[in-house]
Backbone of each chain as nested JSON, in Angstrom:
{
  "chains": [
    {"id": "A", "residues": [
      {"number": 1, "name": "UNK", "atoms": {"N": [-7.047, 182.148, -124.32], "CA": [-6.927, 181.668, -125.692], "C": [-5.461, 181.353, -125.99]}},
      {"number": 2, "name": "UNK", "atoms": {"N": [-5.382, 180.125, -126.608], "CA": [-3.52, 179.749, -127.02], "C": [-3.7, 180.3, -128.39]}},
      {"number": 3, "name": "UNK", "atoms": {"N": [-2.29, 180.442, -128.326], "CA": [-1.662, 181.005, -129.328], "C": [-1.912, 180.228, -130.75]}},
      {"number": 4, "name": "UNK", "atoms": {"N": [-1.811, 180.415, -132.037], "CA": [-2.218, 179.748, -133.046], "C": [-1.545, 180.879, -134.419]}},
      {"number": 5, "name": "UNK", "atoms": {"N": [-1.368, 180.479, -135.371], "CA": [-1.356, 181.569, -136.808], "C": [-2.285, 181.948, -137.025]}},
      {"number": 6, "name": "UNK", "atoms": {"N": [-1.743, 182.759, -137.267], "CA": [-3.514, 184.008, -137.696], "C": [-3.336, 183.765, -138.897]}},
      {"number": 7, "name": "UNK", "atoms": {"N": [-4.971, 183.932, -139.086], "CA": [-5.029, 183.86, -141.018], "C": [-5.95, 185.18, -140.998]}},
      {"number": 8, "name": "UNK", "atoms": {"N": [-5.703, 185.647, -142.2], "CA": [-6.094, 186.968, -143.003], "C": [-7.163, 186.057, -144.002]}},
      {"number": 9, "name": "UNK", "atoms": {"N": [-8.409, 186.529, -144.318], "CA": [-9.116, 186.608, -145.078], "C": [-9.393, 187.63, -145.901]}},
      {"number": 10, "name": "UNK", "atoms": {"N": [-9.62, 187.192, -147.557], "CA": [-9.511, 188.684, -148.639], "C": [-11.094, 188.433, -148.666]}},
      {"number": 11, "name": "UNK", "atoms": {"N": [-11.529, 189.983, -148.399], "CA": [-13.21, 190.467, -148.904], "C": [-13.224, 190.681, -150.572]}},
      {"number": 12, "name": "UNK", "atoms": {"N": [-14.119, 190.72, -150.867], "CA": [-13.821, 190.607, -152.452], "C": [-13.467, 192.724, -152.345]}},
      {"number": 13, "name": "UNK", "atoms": {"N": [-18.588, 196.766, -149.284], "CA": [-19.73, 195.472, -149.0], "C": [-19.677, 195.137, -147.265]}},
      {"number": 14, "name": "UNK", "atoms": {"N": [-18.7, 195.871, -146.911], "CA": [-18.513, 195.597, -145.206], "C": [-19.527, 195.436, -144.233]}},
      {"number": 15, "name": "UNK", "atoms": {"N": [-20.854, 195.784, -144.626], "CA": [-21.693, 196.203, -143.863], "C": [-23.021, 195.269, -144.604]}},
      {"number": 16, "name": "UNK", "atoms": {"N": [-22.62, 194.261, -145.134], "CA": [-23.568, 193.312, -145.84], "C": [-22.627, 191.897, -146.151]}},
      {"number": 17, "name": "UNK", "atoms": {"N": [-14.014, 182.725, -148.291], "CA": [-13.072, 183.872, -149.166], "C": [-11.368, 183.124, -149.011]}},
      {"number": 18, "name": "UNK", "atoms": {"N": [-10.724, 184.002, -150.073], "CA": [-9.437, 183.398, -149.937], "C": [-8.45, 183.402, -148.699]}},
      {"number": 19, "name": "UNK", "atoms": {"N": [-7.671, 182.976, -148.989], "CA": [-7.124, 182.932, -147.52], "C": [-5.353, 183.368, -147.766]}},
      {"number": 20, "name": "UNK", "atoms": {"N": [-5.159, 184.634, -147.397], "CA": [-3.801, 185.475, -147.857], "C": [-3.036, 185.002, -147.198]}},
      {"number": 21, "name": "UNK", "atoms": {"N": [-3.242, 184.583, -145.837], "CA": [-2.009, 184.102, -144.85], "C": [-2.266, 182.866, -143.654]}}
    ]},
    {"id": "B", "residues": [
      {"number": 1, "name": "UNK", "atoms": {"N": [11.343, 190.096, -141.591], "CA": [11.463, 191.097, -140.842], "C": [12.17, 191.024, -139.362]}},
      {"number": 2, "name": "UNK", "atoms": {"N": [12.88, 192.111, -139.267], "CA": [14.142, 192.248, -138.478], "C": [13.177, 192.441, -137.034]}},
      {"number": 3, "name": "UNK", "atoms": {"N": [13.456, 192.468, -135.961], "CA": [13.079, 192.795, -134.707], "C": [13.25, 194.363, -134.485]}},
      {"number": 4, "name": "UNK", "atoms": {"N": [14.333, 195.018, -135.345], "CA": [14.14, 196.635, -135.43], "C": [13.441, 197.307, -135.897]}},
      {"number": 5, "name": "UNK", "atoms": {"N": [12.55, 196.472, -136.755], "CA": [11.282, 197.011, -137.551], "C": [10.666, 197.265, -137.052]}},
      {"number": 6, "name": "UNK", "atoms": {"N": [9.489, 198.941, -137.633], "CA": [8.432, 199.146, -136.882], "C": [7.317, 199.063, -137.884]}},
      {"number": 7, "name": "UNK", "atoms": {"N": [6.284, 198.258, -137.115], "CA": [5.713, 198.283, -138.35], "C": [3.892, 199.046, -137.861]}},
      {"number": 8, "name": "UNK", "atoms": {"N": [3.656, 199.294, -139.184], "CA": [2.28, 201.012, -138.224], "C": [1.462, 201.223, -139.648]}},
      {"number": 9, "name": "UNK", "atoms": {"N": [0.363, 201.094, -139.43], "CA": [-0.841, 201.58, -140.528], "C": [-0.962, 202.404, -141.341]}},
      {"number": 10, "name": "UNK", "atoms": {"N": [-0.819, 202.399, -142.57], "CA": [-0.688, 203.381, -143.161], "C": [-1.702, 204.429, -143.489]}},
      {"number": 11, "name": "UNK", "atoms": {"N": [-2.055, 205.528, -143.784], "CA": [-3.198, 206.853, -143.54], "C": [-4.235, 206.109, -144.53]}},
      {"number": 12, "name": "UNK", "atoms": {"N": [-5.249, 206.076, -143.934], "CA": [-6.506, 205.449, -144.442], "C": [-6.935, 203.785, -144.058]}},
      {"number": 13, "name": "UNK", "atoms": {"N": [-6.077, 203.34, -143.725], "CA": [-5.935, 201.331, -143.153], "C": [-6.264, 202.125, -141.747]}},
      {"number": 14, "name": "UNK", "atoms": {"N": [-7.49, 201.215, -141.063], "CA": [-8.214, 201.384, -139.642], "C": [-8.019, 199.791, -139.514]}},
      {"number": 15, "name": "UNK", "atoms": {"N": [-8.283, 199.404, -137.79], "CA": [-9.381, 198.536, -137.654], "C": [-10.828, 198.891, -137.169]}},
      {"number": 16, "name": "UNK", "atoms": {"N": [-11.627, 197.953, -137.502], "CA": [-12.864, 197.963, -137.472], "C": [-13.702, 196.593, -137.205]}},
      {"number": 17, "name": "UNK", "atoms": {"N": [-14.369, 196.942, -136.075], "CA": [-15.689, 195.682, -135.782], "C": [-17.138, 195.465, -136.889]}},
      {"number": 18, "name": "UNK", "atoms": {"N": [-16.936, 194.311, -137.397], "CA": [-17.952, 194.29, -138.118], "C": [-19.246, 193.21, -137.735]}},
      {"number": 19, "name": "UNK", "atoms": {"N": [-20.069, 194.664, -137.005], "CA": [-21.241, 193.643, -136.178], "C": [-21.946, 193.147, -137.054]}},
      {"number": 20, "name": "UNK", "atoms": {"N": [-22.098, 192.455, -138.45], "CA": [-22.621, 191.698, -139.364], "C": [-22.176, 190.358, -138.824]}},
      {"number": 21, "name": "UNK", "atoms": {"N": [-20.592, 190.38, -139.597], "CA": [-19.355, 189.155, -139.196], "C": [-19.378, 188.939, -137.999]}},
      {"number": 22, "name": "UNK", "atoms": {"N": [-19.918, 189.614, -136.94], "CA": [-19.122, 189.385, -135.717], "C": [-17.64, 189.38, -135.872]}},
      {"number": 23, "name": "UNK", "atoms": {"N": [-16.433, 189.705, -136.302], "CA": [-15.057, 189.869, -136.624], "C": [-14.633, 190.937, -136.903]}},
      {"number": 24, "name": "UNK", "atoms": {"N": [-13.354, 191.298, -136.59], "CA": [-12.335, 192.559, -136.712], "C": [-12.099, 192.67, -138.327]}},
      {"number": 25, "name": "UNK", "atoms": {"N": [-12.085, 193.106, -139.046], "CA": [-11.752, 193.407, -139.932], "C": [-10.301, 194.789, -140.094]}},
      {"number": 26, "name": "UNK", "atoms": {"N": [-9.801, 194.898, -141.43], "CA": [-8.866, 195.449, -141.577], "C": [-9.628, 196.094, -142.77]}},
      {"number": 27, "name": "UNK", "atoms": {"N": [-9.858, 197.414, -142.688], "CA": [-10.54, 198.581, -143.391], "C": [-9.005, 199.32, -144.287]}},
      {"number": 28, "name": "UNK", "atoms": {"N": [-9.127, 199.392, -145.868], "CA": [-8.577, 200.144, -146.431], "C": [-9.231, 200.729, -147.388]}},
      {"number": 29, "name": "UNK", "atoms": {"N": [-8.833, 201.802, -148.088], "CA": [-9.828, 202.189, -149.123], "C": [-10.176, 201.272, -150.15]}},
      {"number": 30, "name": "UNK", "atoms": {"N": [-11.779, 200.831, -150.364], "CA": [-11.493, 200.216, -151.583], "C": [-11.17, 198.809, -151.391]}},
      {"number": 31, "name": "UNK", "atoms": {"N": [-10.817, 198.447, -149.815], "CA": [-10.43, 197.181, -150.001], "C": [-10.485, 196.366, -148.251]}},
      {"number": 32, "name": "UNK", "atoms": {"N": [-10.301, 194.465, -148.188], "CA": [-10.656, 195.023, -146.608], "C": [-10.504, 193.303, -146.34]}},
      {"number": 33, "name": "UNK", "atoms": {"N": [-9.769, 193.107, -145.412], "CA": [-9.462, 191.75, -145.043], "C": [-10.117, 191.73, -143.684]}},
      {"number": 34, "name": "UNK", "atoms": {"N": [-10.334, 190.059, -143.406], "CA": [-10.754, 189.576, -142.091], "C": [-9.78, 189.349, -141.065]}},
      {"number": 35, "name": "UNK", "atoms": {"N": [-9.725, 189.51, -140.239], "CA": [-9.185, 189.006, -138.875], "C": [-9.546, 187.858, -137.731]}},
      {"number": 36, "name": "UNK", "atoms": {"N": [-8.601, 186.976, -137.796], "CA": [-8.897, 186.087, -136.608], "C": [-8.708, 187.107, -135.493]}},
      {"number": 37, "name": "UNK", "atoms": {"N": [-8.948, 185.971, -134.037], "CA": [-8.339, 187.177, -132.994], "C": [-7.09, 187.06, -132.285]}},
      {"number": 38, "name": "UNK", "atoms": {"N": [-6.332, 186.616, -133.359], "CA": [-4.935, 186.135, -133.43], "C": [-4.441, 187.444, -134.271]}},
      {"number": 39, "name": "UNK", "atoms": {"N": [-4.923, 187.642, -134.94], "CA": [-4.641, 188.425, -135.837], "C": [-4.476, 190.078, -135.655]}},
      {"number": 40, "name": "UNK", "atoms": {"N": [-5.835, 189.683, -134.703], "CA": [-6.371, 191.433, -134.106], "C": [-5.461, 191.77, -133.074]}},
      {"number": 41, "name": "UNK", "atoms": {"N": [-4.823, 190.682, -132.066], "CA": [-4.278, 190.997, -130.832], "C": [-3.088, 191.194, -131.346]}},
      {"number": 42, "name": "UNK", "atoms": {"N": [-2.596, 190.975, -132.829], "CA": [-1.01, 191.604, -133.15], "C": [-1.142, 193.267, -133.834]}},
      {"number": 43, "name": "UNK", "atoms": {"N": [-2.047, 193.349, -134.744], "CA": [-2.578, 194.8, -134.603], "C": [-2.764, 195.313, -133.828]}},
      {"number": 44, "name": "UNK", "atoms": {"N": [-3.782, 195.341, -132.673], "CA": [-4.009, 196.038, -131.639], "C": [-2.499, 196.427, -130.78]}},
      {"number": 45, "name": "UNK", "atoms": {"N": [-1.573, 195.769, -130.77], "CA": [-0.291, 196.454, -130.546], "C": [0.545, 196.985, -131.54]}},
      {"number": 46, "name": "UNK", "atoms": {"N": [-0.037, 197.116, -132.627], "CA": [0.845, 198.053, -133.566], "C": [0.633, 199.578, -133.681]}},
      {"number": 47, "name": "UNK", "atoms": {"N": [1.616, 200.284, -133.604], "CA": [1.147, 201.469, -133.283], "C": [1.912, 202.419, -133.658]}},
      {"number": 48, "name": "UNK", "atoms": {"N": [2.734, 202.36, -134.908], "CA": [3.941, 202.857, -135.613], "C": [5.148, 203.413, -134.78]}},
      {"number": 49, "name": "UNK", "atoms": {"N": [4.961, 203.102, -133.37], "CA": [6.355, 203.182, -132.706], "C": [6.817, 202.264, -132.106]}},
      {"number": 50, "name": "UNK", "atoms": {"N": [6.37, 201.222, -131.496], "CA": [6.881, 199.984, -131.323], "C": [7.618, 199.039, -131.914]}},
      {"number": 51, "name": "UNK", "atoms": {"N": [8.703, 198.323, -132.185], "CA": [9.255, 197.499, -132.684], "C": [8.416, 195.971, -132.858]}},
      {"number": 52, "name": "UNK", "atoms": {"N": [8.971, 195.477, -133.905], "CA": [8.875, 193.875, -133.718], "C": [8.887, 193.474, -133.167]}},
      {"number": 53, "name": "UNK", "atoms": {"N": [10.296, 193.496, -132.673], "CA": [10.654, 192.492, -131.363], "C": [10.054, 192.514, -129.897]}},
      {"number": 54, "name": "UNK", "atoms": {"N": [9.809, 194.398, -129.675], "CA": [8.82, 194.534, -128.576], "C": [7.245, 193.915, -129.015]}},
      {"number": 55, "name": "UNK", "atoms": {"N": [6.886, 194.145, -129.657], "CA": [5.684, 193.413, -130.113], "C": [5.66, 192.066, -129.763]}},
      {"number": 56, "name": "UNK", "atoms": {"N": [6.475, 191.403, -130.268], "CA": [6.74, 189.667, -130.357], "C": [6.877, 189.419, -128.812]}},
      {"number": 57, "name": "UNK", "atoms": {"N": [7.415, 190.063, -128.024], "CA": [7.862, 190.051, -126.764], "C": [6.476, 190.217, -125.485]}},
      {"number": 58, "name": "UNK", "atoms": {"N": [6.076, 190.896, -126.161], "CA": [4.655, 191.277, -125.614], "C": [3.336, 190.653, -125.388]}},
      {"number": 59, "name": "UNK", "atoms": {"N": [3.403, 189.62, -127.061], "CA": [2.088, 188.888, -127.216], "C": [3.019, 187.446, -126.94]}},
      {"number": 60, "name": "UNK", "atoms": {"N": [4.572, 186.921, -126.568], "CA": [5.094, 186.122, -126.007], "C": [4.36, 185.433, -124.427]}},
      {"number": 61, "name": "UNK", "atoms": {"N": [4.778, 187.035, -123.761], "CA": [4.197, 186.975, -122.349], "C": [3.313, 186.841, -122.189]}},
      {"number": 62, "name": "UNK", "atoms": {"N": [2.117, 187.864, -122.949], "CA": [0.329, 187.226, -122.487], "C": [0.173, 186.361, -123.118]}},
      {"number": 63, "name": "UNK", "atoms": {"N": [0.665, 185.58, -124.159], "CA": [0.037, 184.277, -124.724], "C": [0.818, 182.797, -123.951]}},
      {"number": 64, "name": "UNK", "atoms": {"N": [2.016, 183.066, -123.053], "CA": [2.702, 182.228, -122.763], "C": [3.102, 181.387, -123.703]}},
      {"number": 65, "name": "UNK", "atoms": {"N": [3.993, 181.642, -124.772], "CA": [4.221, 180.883, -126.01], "C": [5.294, 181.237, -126.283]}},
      {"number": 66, "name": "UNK", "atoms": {"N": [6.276, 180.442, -127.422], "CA": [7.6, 180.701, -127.397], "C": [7.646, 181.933, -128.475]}},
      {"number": 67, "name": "UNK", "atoms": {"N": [8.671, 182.743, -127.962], "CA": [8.627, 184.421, -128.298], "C": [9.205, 184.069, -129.992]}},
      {"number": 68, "name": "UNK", "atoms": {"N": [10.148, 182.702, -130.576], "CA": [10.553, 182.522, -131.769], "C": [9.416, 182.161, -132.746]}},
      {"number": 69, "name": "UNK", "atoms": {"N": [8.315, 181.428, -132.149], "CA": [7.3, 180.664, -132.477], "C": [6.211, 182.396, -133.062]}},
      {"number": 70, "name": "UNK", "atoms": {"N": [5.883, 182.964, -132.003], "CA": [5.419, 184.271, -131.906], "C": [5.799, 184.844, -133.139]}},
      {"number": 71, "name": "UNK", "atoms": {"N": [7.309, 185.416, -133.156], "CA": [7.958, 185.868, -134.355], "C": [8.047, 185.572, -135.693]}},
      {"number": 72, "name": "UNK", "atoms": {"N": [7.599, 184.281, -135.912], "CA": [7.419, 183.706, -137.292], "C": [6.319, 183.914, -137.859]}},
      {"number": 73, "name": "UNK", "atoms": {"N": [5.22, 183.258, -137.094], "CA": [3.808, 183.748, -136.907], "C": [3.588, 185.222, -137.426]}},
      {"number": 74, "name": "UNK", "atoms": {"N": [4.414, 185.813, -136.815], "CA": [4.305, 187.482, -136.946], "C": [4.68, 188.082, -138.361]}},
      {"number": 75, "name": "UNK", "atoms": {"N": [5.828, 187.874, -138.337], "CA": [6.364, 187.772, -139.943], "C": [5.543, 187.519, -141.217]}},
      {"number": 76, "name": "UNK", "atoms": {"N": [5.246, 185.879, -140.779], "CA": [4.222, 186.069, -141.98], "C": [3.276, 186.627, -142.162]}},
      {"number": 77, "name": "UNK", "atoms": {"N": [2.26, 186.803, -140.992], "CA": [1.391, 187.486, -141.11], "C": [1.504, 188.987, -141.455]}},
      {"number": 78, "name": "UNK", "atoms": {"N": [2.335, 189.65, -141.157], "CA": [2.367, 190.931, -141.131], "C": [3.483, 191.099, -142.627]}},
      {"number": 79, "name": "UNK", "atoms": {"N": [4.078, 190.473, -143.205], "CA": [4.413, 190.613, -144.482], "C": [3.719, 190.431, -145.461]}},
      {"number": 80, "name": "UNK", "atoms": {"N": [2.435, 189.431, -144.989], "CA": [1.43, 189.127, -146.033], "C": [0.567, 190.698, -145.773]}},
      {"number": 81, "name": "UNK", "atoms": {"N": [0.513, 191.371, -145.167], "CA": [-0.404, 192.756, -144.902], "C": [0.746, 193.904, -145.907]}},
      {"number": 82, "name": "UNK", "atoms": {"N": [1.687, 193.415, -145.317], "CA": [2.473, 194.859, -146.051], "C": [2.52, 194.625, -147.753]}},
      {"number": 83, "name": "UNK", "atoms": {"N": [2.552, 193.067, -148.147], "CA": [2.957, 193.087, -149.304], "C": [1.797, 193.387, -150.135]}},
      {"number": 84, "name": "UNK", "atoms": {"N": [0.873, 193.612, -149.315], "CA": [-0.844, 193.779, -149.808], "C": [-1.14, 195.522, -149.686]}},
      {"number": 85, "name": "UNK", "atoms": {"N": [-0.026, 196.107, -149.221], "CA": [-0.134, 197.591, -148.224], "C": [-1.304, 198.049, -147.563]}},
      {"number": 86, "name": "UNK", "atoms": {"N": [-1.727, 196.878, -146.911], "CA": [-2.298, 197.332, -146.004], "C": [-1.503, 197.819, -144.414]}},
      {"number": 87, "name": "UNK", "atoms": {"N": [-0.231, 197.644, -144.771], "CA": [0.689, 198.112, -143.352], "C": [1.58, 198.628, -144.073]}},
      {"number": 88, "name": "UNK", "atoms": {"N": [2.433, 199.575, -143.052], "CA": [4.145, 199.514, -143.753], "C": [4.7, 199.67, -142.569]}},
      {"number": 89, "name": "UNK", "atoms": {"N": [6.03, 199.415, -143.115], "CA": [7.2, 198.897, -142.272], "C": [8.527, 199.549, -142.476]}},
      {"number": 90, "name": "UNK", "atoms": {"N": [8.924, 200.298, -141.098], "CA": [9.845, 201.589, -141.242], "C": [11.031, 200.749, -140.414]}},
      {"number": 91, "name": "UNK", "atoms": {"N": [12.54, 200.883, -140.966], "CA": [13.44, 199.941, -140.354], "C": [13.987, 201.048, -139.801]}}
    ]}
  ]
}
Protein backbone atom coordinates (compact mmCIF):
# COMPACT_ATOMS: atom_id res chain seq x y z
CA UNK A 1 0.00 0.00 0.00
CA UNK A 2 1.52 3.73 -0.91
CA UNK A 3 1.57 6.11 1.25
CA UNK A 4 -1.37 8.76 1.17
CA UNK A 5 -2.95 11.33 4.19
CA UNK A 6 -4.90 9.77 6.46
CA UNK A 7 -8.20 11.16 7.17
CA UNK A 8 -9.96 10.85 10.57
CA UNK A 9 -13.62 10.48 10.47
CA UNK A 10 -16.00 12.03 13.49
CA UNK A 11 -18.78 9.26 14.74
CA UNK A 12 -21.51 11.30 15.91
CA UNK A 13 -23.25 3.53 18.57
CA UNK A 14 -19.87 1.62 17.66
CA UNK A 15 -21.35 -1.54 17.36
CA UNK A 16 -24.35 -0.42 15.02
CA UNK A 17 -19.54 11.70 8.65
CA UNK A 18 -17.34 14.71 8.95
CA UNK A 19 -14.08 14.66 8.07
CA UNK A 20 -11.51 16.18 11.02
CA UNK A 21 -8.36 15.68 9.02
CA UNK B 1 5.17 19.19 16.17
CA UNK B 2 8.84 18.88 16.87
CA UNK B 3 10.53 15.40 16.05
CA UNK B 4 11.27 15.32 20.03
CA UNK B 5 7.78 14.84 20.66
CA UNK B 6 6.28 11.86 22.06
CA UNK B 7 3.18 11.43 21.34
CA UNK B 8 0.95 8.25 23.39
CA UNK B 9 -2.83 7.68 24.22
CA UNK B 10 -4.22 9.02 26.77
CA UNK B 11 -6.00 6.54 29.80
CA UNK B 12 -9.23 5.52 28.31
CA UNK B 13 -8.41 6.34 24.12
CA UNK B 14 -7.87 2.42 22.74
CA UNK B 15 -7.77 1.23 19.28
CA UNK B 16 -10.36 -0.94 18.21
CA UNK B 17 -11.65 -3.17 15.14
CA UNK B 18 -15.01 -2.53 14.26
CA UNK B 19 -16.33 -5.77 12.59
CA UNK B 20 -19.63 -3.79 11.58
CA UNK B 21 -17.32 -0.99 9.59
CA UNK B 22 -14.87 -3.34 8.74
CA UNK B 23 -12.33 -0.27 10.04
CA UNK B 24 -10.04 0.65 12.97
CA UNK B 25 -11.58 2.98 14.86
CA UNK B 26 -10.24 5.30 17.69
CA UNK B 27 -12.34 4.47 20.98
CA UNK B 28 -12.65 7.32 23.68
CA UNK B 29 -15.11 7.73 26.28
CA UNK B 30 -18.17 9.02 24.97
CA UNK B 31 -16.67 9.60 21.77
CA UNK B 32 -14.88 7.80 18.64
CA UNK B 33 -13.32 8.55 15.24
CA UNK B 34 -12.62 6.38 12.08
CA UNK B 35 -9.42 5.33 10.75
CA UNK B 36 -8.06 4.89 7.33
CA UNK B 37 -5.19 2.37 7.29
CA UNK B 38 -3.00 5.19 6.91
CA UNK B 39 -4.09 6.31 9.87
CA UNK B 40 -3.96 3.01 11.90
CA UNK B 41 -0.31 2.21 10.75
CA UNK B 42 0.73 5.71 12.50
CA UNK B 43 -1.05 4.67 15.74
CA UNK B 44 -0.09 1.29 15.77
CA UNK B 45 3.47 2.76 16.33
CA UNK B 46 2.55 5.07 18.94
CA UNK B 47 3.33 3.94 22.10
CA UNK B 48 4.09 6.89 24.52
CA UNK B 49 7.83 6.30 24.24
CA UNK B 50 8.78 6.72 20.87
CA UNK B 51 9.43 10.00 19.30
CA UNK B 52 8.09 11.67 16.17
CA UNK B 53 10.81 11.62 14.37
CA UNK B 54 11.44 7.84 15.15
CA UNK B 55 7.95 7.27 14.16
CA UNK B 56 8.20 9.35 10.86
CA UNK B 57 11.40 7.44 10.24
CA UNK B 58 9.84 4.18 10.59
CA UNK B 59 6.61 4.45 8.50
CA UNK B 60 9.38 6.43 5.93
CA UNK B 61 11.14 3.03 5.45
CA UNK B 62 8.15 0.58 5.20
CA UNK B 63 6.18 2.91 3.10
CA UNK B 64 9.24 3.92 0.92
CA UNK B 65 8.16 7.60 0.90
CA UNK B 66 9.80 10.78 1.63
CA UNK B 67 10.39 10.84 5.55
CA UNK B 68 9.41 15.11 5.13
CA UNK B 69 6.30 14.14 3.16
CA UNK B 70 5.62 11.35 6.11
CA UNK B 71 6.14 14.16 8.73
CA UNK B 72 3.61 16.57 7.56
CA UNK B 73 1.13 13.98 6.98
CA UNK B 74 1.87 13.10 10.56
CA UNK B 75 1.53 16.40 12.07
CA UNK B 76 -1.58 17.01 10.82
CA UNK B 77 -3.01 14.14 11.48
CA UNK B 78 -1.92 13.64 14.86
CA UNK B 79 -2.57 17.39 15.90
CA UNK B 80 -5.98 17.05 14.59
CA UNK B 81 -6.26 13.90 17.38
CA UNK B 82 -4.60 15.85 20.12
CA UNK B 83 -6.51 19.00 19.55
CA UNK B 84 -9.64 16.70 19.83
CA UNK B 85 -7.68 14.80 23.01
CA UNK B 86 -7.92 11.96 21.77
CA UNK B 87 -3.86 11.76 22.07
CA UNK B 88 -1.35 13.79 23.99
CA UNK B 89 1.85 14.91 23.36
CA UNK B 90 4.80 15.00 25.92
CA UNK B 91 7.92 17.21 24.59
Amino acid sequence: MAWARPIIRELEEINMAPVLF
Amino acid sequence: MEATDIPGLPRGVRLHFDKIRETWVLLAPERAVTLDQIGHAILSEVDGQRSFGDIARTLAEKYSAPVDQIARDMAGFLGALRDRRFLDVTS
